[in-house]
N, C-alpha and C positions, 0 to 999 in steps of 0.2 A: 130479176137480176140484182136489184138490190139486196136480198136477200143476202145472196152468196158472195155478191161482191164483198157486202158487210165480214160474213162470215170469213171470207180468205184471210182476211183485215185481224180482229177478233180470233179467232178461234189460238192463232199462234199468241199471242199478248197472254191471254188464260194458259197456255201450255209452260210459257217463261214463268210465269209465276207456280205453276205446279211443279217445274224442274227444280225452282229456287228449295219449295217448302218439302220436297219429294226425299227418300231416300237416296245416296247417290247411285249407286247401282241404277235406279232407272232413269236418270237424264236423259240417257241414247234412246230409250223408247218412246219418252215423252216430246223428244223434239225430230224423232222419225214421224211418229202419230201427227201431229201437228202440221209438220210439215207437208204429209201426205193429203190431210183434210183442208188444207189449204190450197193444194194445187188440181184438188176433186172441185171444191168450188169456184175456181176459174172457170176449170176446161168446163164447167154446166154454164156459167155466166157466159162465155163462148158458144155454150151450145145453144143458148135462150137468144143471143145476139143472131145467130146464123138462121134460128127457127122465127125471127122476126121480119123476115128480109135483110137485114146487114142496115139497117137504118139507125145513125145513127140516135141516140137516146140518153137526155142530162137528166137526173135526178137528184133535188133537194135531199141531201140527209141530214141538217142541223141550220137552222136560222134563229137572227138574233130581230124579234120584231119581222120586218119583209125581208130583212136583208140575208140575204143564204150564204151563212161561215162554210160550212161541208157540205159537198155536195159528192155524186158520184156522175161519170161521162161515159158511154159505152159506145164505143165507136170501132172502127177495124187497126184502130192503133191502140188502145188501150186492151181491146178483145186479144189480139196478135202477142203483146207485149205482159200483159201481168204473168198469163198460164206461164209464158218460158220462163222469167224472171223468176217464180216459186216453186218449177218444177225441177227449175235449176240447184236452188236451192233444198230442194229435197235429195238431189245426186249428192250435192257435197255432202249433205250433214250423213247420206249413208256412208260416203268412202271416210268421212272424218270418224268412223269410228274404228276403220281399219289403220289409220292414220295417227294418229291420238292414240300414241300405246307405247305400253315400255318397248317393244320388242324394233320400234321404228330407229334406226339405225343413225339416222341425223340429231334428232332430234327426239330422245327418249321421252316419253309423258302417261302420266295419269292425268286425263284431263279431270278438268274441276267444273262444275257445274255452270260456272257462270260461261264457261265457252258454248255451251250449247242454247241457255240462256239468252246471251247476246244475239245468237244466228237466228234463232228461231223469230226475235226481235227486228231483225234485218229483214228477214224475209218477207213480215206483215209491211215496214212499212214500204218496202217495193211495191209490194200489190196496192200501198194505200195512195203512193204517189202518183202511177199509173193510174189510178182510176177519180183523183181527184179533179174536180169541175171547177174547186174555186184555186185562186192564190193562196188565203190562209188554209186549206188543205196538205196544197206543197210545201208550205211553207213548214206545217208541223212536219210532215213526214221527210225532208232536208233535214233536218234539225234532228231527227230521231236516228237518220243513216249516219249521222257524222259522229252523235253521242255511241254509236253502234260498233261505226269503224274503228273511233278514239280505243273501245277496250279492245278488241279484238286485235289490233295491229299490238297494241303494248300488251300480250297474253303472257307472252314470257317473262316479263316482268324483269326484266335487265334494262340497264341503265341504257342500251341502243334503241332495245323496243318502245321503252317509255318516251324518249327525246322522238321516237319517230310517228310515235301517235298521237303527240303533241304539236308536231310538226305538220299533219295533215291535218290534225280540229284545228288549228290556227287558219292554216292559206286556205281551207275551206270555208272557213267561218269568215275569212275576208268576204271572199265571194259571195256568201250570202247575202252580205250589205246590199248588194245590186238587188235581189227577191225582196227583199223589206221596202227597201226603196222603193220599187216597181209600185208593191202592194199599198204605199201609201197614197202615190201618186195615182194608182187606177183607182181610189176610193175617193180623191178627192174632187177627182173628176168626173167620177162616174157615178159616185155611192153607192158601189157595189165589186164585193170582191170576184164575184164569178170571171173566167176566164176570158167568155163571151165576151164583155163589157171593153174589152181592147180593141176589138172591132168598131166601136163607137167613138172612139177618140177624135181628135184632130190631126193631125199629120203632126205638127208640132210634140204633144203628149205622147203619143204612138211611137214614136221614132225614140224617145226619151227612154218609155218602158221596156221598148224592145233591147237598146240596148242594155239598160240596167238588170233585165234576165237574161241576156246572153253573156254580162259579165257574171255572172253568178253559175251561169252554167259552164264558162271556161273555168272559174274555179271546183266545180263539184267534179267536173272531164278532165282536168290535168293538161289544161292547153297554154301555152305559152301567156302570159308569162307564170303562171299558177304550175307550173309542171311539178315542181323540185320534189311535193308531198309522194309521190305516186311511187319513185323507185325505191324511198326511202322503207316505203310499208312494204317491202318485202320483207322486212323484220316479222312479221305475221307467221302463223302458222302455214302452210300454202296450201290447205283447204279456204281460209278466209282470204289469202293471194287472191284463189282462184274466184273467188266470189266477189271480190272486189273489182276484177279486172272483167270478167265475162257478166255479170248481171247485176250488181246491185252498185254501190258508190260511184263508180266514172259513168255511169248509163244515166246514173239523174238531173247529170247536166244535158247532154243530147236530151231526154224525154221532157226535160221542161221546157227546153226552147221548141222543141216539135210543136209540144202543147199550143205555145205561144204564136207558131207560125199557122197553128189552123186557125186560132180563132181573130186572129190580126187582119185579115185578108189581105189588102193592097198595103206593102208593106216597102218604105223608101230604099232607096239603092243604096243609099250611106250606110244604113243596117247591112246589105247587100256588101257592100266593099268590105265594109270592118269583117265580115265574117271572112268571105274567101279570102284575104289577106292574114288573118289571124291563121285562117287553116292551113294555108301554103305554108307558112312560116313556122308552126309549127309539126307540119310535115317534113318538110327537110329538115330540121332543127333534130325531132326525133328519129329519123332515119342515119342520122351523120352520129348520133347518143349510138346507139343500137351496133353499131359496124362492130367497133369492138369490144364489143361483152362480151365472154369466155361465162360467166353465171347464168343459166340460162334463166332463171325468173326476171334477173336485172336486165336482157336481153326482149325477154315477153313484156317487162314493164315498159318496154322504151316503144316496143312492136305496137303495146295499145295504144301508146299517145298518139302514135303514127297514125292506128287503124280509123280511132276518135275523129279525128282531122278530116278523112276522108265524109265522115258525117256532115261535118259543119260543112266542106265543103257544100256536099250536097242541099243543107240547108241555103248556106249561099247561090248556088245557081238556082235555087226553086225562088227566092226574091227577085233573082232578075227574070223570068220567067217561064223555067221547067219545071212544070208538075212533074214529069219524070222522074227527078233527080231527086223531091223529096221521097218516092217513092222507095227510091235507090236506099237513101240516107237510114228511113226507116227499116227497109230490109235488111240493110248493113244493121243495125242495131241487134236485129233479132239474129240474123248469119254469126254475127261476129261472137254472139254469147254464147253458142255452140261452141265455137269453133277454139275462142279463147280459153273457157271454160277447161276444155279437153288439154290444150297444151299445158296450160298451169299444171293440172291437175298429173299429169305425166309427168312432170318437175319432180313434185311430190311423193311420185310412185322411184322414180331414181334415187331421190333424197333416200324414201323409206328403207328401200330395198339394196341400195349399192351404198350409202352413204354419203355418194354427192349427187350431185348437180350441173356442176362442172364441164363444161361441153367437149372444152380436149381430152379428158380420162374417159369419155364415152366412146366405146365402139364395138360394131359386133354384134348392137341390140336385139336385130329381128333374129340373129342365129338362136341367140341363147333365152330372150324374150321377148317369143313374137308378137304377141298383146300388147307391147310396149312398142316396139318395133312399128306395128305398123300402125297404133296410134298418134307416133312422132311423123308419120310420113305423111299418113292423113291431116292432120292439125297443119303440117308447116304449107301443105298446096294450097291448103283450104284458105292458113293467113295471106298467100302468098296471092292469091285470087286466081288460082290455077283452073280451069273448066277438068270435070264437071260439081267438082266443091263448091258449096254454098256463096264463099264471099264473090266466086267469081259473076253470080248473076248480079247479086246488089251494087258489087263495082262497076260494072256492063251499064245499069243503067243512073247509075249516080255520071259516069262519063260520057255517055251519050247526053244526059241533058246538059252537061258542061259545054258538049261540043257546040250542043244547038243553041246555048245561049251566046256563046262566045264566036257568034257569023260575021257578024259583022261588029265586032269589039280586042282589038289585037292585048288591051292588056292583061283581059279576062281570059284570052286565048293561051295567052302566056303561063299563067296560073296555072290552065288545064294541063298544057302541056310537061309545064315542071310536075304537075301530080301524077301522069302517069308515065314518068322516067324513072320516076322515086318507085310505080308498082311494077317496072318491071327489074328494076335492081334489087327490088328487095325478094321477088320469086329467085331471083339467082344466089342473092345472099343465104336464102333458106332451102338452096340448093345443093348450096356446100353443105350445110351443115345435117343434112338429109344422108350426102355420103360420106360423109363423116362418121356419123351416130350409126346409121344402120344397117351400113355392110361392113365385111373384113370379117376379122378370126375375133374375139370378144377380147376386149382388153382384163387387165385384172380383174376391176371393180368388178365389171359386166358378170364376167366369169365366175365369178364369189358371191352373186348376190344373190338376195332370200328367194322364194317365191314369192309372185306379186297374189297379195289375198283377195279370196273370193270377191271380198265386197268390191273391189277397187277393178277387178274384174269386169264384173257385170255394171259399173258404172262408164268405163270405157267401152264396155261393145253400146250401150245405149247412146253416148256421145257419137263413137264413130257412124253410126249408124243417121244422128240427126245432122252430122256434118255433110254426111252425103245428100240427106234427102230437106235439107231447113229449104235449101233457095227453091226449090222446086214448092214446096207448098207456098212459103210466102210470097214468090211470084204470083199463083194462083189467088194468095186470098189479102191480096193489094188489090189484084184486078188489074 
């Protein structure tokens, strides 16, 4: 499993630097290849995990003396979570080549090397974060997402893009003060960076680290008060949108504190309150953002902060006592990256193909494109936590553990209650705009616009297809 884990890691980092020194004509190949060998040696790392009994398994990959800097973790949440996070990222980098072209109608481009470059870089270090055992693991691979995101979101290289990928390497580079922090403090106590070593703390120490990576993780997730970076990087191309929102940049805050809440074990409720309280807050916060966007990207940026939320949430009811609920939270991770991924990426295919985005000039979709059409209906139920779509199993159980913790606690109860008024207004909110976009006679744009291309094609029937069947498997392989 090392092997391959290494290799998911690795093998993109050599492909970035082949795209840099390559002819340009092959970039698209070199970080398709890449991308692809990267998400073969998961799904084997998955396979070696599953052919082991599902037990899980740490392994030392770099030590200084005894003490182990890198290490790799193989467990049913990093097994679950690297394959989608790189497999995902192999969907974008193909539709980003139908994407990425003079003929794209928003947004004309010959891409230039370094966009592929950068993703390909993005992709490794998802897989590296996920699978990382120590702090100074995470630590590098934080550090490599944000230097990643910074060019990516500023591609266009205009004065909005740049101010706005400035604006996200700053409030996320806040955030990481809390992971540095964490790491100095579990070394001083522990003398050892490994993740483990949190479980040995004192309650005092413990309660300290915990929350210096949950501040770090609301700043990488886009949670209140860290939000502002996230709608601004719609400046981006919305292949990296889509990747930023469905699996890699806002997913490294949720997977670090994950990380944090396994190996913590008996974790204090003040950790517990700060979370549910952060997450309510900014659930409604982003659902009140989200009402009126007419942009649909700026509309899906507002929908993740929201979706995020329900994470932490989940993280918060599993300290006051539901395993369930992290269960929930994790599956929400893995559901939401489908499901996200897919709506972005539809954004994209309207930008490419009609010219806008626009949510009132859409209508008519499934008449004129039905691939589109019924990728917008699938993605809005799925965000919406509609049965039998994906997020509705991870919501199902992220709010049953809510329920059970909150028996006998009326203010915890209260929390729950406001987070699932917020998911039934928001199925209605992406109800309208369901008929809205997708029935009636085709408005102009609709009516005028290109064919949606192969690539972008066969990268929606594979979305819709995981948005129908993610929660079904992750249900099964949580257990």
């Amino acid at each position: 499993m090392t092997l391959f884990a290494s290799a998911s890691i690795l093998v993109p980092f050599v492909c970035a630097l082949l795209t840099i020194i390559s002819p340009r004509h092959a970039d698209k190949g070199i970080c398709i290849t890449g991308a692809t060998l990267a998400s073969l040696a998961t799904l084997v790392v998955g396979a070696q995990f599953v052919g082991g009994g599902m037990e899980p398994v740490t392994v030392t990959w770099l030590s200084f003396g005894t003490v182990p800097i890198m290490g790799f973790v193989f467990d049913k949440v990093s097994c679950l979570l690297a394959p989608t996070f790189v497999i995902i990222g192999l969907l974008v980098t193909i539709y980003s080549t139908a994407y990425m072209a003079p003929t794209n109608r928003e947004h004309p481009d010959k891409p230039r090397r370094r966009f592929y470059a950068f993703l390909i870089i993005f992709i490794a270090a998802m897989a590296g974060l996920v699978y990382s055992s120590t702090i100074i693991g995470q630590l590098v691979f934080f550090e490599v997402t944000g230097a990643c995101s910074w060019a990516l979101i500023g591609y266009y290289d205009t004065e909005v893009a740049r101010a706005s990928a400035m604006k996200a390497l700053i409030v996320t580079h806040i955030g990481s003060l809390g992971l540095y922090l964490a790491t100095a403090i579990l070394f001083a106590q522990t003398g050892s960076f490994e993740l483990a070593a949190i479980g040995t703390l004192a309650k005092g120490p413990k309660t300290f680290v915990m929350l210096a990576i949950l501040f770090a993780a609301w700043g990488k997730s886009a949670q209140v008060p860290f939000y502002m970076w996230l709608p601004s990087a719609m400046n981006a191309p919305t292949p990296v949108s889509a990747y930023l929102h469905g699996a890699s940049m806002v997913k490294v805050g949720v997977c670090v504190f994950a990380r944090a809440l396994i190996c913590a074990g008996t974790v204090s409720e003040v950790v517990g309150w700060v979370v549910v309280i952060g997450g309510i807050v900014t659930c409604v916060f982003a659902f009140l953002m989200y009402l009126p966007q007419d942009d649909m990207k700026r509309l899906l940026a507002f929908s993740t902060i929201s979706q995020l939320s329900y994470i932490f949430l989940g993280f918060g009811f599993y300290i006051f006592g539901s395993g369930m609920a992290f269960d929930g939270a994790v599956m929400h991770i893995f559901n939401h990256a489908w499901a996200k991924t897919l709506f972005f990426l539809l954004a994209g295919a309207f930008s490419c193909t009609m010219g806008t985005r626009m949510l009132p000039q859409l209508r008519g979709v499934l008449k004129k494109r039905p691939i589109l059409g019924i990728g917008f209906g699938v993605a809005a139920l799925a965000i919406a936590g509609c049965p039998p779509m994906n997020a509705f199993f991870s919501k199902f159980y992220i709010f049953s553990g809510g329920f059970f913790t909150a028996a006998n606690n009326g203010p915890l109860l209260f929390i729950v209650v406001i987070a699932l008024i917020e998911t039934v207004v928001c199925f209605m909110w992406f109800l309208k705009w369901m008929g809205s976009v997708m029935f009636g006679e085709p408005s102009e744009v609709v009516e005028n616009s290109a064919p949606v291309p192969a690539a972008m094609k066969g990268v929606f029937i594979v979305l819709i297809i995981m948005t129908f069947c993610s929660g079904f498997f992750a249900a099964a392989w949580i257990g």
